[in-house]
C-alpha positions in Angstrom: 36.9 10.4 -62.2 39.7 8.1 -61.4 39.4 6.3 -58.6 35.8 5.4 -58.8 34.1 2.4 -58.1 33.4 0.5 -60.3 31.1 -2.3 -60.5 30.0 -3.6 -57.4 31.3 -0.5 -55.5 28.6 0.8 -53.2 26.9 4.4 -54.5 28.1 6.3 -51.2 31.5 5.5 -52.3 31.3 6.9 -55.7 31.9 10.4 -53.9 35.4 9.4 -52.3 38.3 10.8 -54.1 41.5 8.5 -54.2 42.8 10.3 -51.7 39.9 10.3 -49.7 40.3 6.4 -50.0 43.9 6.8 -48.5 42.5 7.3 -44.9 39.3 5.5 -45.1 40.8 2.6 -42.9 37.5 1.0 -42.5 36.7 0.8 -46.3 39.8 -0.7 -47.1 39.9 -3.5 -44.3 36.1 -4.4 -45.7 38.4 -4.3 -49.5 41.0 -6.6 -47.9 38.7 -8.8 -46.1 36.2 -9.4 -49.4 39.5 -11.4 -51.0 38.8 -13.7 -47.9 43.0 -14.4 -48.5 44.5 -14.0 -45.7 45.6 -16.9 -44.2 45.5 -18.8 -47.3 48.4 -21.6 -48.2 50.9 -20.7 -50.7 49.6 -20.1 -54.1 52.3 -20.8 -57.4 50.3 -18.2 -59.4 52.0 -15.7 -56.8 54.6 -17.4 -55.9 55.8 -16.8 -59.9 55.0 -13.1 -59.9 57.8 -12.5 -56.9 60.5 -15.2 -58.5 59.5 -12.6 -61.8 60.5 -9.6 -59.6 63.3 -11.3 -57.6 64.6 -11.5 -61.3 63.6 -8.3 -63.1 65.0 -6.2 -59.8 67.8 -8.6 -59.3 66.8 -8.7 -55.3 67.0 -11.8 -53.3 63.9 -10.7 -51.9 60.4 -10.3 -52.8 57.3 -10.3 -51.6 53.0 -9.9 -51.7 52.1 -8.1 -48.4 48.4 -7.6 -47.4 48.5 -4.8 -44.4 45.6 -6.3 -41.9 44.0 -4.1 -38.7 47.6 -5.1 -37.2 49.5 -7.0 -39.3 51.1 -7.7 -42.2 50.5 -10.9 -43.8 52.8 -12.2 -46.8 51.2 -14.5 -49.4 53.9 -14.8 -51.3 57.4 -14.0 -49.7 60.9 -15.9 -51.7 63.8 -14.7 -49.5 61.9 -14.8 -46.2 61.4 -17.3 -43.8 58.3 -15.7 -41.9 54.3 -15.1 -43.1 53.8 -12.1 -41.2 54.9 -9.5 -39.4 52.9 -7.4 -36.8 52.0 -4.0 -39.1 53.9 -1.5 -36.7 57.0 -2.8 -38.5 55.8 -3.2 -41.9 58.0 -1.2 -45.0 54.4 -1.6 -46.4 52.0 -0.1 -44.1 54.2 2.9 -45.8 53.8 1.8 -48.8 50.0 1.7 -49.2 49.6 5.2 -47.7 50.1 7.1 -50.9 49.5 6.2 -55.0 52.9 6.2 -56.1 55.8 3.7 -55.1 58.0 3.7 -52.0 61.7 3.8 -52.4 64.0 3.7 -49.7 67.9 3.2 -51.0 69.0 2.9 -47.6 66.7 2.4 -44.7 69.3 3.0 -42.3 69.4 6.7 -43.1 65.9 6.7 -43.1 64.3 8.0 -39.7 61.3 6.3 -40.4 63.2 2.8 -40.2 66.7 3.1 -39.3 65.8 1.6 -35.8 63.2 -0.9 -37.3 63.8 -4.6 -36.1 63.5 -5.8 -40.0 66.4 -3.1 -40.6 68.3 -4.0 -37.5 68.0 -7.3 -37.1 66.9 -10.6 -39.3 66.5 -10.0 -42.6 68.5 -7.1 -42.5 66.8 -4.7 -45.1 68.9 -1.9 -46.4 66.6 -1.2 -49.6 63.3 -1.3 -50.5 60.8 -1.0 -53.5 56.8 -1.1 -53.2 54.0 -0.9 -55.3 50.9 -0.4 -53.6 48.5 -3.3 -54.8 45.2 -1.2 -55.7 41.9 -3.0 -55.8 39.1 -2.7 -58.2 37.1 -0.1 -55.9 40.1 1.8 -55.4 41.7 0.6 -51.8 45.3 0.0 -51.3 45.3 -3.6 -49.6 49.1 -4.2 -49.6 51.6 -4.3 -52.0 54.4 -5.8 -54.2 57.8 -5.7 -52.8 61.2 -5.7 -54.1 63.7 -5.5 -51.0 67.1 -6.0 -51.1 70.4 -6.4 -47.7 72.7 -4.0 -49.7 72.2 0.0 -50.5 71.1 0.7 -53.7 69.2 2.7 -56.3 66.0 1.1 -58.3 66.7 1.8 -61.8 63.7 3.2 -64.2 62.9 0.1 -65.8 62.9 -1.8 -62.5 60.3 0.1 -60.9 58.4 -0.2 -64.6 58.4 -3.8 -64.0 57.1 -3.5 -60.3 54.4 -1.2 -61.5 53.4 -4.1 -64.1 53.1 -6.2 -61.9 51.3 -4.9 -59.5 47.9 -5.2 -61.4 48.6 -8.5 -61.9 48.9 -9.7 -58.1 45.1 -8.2 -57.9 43.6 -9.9 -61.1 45.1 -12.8 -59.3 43.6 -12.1 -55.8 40.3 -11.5 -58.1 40.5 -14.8 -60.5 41.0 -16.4 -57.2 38.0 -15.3 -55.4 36.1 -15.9 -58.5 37.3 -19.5 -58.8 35.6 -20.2 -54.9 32.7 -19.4 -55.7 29.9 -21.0 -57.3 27.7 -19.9 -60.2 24.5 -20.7 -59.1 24.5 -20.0 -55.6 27.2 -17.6 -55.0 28.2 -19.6 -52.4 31.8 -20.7 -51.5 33.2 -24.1 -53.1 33.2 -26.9 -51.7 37.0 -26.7 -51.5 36.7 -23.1 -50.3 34.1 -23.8 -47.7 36.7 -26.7 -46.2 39.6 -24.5 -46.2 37.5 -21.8 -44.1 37.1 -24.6 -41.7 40.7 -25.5 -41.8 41.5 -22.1 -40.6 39.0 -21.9 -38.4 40.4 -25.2 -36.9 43.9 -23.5 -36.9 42.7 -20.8 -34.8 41.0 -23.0 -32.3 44.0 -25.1 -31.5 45.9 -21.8 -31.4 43.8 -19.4 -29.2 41.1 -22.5 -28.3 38.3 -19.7 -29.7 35.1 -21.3 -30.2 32.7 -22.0 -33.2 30.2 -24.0 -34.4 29.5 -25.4 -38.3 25.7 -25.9 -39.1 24.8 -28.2 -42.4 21.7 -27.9 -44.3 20.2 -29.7 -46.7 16.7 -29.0 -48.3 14.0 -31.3 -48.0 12.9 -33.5 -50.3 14.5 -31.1 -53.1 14.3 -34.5 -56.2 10.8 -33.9 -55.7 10.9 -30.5 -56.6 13.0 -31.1 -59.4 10.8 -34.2 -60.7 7.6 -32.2 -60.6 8.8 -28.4 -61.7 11.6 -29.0 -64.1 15.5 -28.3 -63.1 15.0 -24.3 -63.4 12.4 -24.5 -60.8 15.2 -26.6 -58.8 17.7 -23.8 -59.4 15.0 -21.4 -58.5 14.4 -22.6 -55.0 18.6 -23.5 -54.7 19.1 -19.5 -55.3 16.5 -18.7 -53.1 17.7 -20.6 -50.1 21.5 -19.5 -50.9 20.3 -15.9 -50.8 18.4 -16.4 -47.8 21.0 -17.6 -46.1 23.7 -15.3 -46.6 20.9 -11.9 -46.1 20.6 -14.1 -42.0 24.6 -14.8 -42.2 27.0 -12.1 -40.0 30.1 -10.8 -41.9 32.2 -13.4 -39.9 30.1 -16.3 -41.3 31.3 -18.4 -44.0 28.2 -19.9 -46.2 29.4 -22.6 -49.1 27.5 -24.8 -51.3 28.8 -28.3 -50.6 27.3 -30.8 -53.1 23.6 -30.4 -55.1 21.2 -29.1 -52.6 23.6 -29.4 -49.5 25.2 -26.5 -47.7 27.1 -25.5 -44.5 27.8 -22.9 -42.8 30.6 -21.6 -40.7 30.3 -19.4 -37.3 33.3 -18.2 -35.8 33.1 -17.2 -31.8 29.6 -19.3 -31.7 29.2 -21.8 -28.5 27.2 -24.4 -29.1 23.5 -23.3 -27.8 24.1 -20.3 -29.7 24.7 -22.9 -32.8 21.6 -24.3 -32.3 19.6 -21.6 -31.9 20.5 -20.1 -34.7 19.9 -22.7 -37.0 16.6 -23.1 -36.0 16.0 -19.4 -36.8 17.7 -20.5 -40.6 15.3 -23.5 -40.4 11.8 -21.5 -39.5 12.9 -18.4 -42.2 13.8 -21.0 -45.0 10.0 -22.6 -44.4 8.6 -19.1 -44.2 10.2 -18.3 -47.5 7.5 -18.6 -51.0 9.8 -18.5 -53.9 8.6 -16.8 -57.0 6.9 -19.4 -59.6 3.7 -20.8 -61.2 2.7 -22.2 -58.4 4.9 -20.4 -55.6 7.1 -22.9 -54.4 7.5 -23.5 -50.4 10.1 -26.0 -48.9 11.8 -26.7 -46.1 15.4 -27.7 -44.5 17.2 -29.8 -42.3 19.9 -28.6 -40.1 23.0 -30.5 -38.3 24.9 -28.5 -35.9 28.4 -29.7 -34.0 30.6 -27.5 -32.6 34.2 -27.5 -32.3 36.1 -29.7 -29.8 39.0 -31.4 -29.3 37.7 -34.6 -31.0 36.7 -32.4 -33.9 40.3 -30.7 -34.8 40.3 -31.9 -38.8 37.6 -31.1 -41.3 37.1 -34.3 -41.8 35.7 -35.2 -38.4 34.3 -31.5 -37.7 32.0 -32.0 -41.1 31.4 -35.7 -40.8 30.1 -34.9 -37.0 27.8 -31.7 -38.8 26.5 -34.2 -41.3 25.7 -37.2 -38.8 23.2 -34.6 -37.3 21.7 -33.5 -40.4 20.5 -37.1 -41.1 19.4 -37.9 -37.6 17.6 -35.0 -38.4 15.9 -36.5 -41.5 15.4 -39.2 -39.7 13.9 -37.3 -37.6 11.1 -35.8 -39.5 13.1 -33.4 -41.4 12.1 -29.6 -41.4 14.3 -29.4 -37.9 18.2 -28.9 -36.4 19.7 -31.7 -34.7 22.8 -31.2 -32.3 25.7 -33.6 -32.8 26.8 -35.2 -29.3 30.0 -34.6 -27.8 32.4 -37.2 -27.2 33.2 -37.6 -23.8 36.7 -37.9 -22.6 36.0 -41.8 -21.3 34.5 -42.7 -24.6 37.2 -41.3 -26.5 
């Protein structure tokens, strides 16, 4: 049946219809969200597939539009000077309602958008192509956007090229997600992981929301590798990366920073919360015997600093996390150690 997931689609899911997937809001927000994309900073690889359509359509507008819980967000968009919109305006929150494209020759004689503020004000949209970008489990997540400030019609072969491209936008939105992640663990980059922080930094200085970023690092780990062999090394680096992640909220953002070092990212955490929920990482990650010949044990050491206004670059929100973690070797390792805040007289 078209339309089904495949893959890593869930097995309740392989009983949705495509149209059932039109109105299941919730399954394609969890879609959208998997691509961890939004709020990402400009990418070339789709920066090139909107200069392709500005070309193909002859439009001096084109864009890649991801419809959020209420807004659209543009990760690609030649021809506009914004990144997002709020959804209740969006040409695209159309656009991913149904399988086929949306054409609108003149949005001004449309009632759906004839008094829209993108129609009657900046940019000044008259016409409009979109192909809705379709993900692997079948979820429209946005779409690919040809728009144009004069009436007209969208010839055959114009839409073909739209239609093309479309698949390509979500293979990149997939190589890209692929590309954070790391074989072993699963776990974000290193690169990835610091980006989540950036934008969690971003948001802080924004809408001063709180979080906390907890570093771990797993005891005495050359030890393990010295005496086992490096499979039993992966082994135990799986184990603790799986552990992690099954104790981890949605929100969380878990990466694998270096060898057997990893952090961990909790939006809308204050700091005793921080704390006290790396200790609960801490006690499960002792608790845990790992599958070998002997059963492995070890343990892990946990720095915790949240965000404050001395910690507003990754740089110093990390290097704070990590000063913990080795007081907390220091320490006797096998424990979480709070980072202290700077006062505002010492600063």
């Amino acid at each position: 049946m078209e339309g089904v997931i495949r893959g890593k689609a869930k097995a309740a899911d392989r009983h949705m219809t495509p149209q059932d997937k039109l109105t299941d809001e919730a399954g394609r927000i969890a879609a959208l969200r998997r691509y961890d994309i939004l709020d990402t900073p400009a990418d070339s690889a789709f920066d090139r597939i909107t200069d392709l359509v500005r070309t193909l359509v002859k439009v001096p507008i084109s864009t890649v539009s991801l419809i959020d819980s209420n807004r659209q967000w543009l990760k690609s968009h030649p021809g506009l000077a914004v990144t997002e919109t709020p959804r209740s305006v969006a040409f695209c929150d159309h656009a991913i309602r149904q399988h086929h494209p949306l054409v609108i020759t003149d949005a001004q004689a449309d009632p759906r958008f004839c008094n829209n503020p993108l129609v009657t004000g900046d940019p000044g949209i008259r016409s409009y192509a979109g192909v809705p970008l379709r993900t692997s489990d079948g979820y429209n997540v946005g779409s690919l956007c040809a728009i144009d400030t004069r009436v007209r019609d969208f010839a055959p072969d114009q839409l073909a090229a739209l239609h093309g491209l479309a698949p390509i936008v979500v293979e990149q939105m997939e190589l890209r997600l692929l590309a954070e992640r790391d074989a072993l663990s699963g776990a974000l980059t290193r690169r990835a992981f610091v980006a989540a922080v950036d934008r969690q930094i971003a948001l802080y200085l924004r809408h001063d929301r709180p979080a906390a970023l907890l570093l771990l690092d797993i005891d005495h780990f050359k030890a393990v590798n010295d005496t086992h062999g490096h499979p039993a090394g992966d082994m135990v680096i799986e184990a603790v990366a799986d552990l992690c992640r099954t104790l981890s909220r949605p929100s969380d953002a878990f990466g694998r920073l270096g060898g057997e070092e990893f952090g961990l990212l909790l939006p809308e955490t204050g700091e005793t919360e921080a704390v006290l929920a790396a200790q609960r990482f801490c006690d499960a990650i002792a608790a845990l015997t790992i599958p070998h010949d002997p059963p492995l044990r070890v343990t892990a050491s946990f720095g915790v600093a949240a965000i404050d206004p001395h910690r507003v670059t990754s740089g110093s929100w990390i290097g704070a996390a990590d000063a913990a973690l080795y007081a907390a070797k220091r320490g006797g390792r096998n424990r979480a150690m709070l980072a202290p805040r700077v006062s505002l007289r010492a600063a």
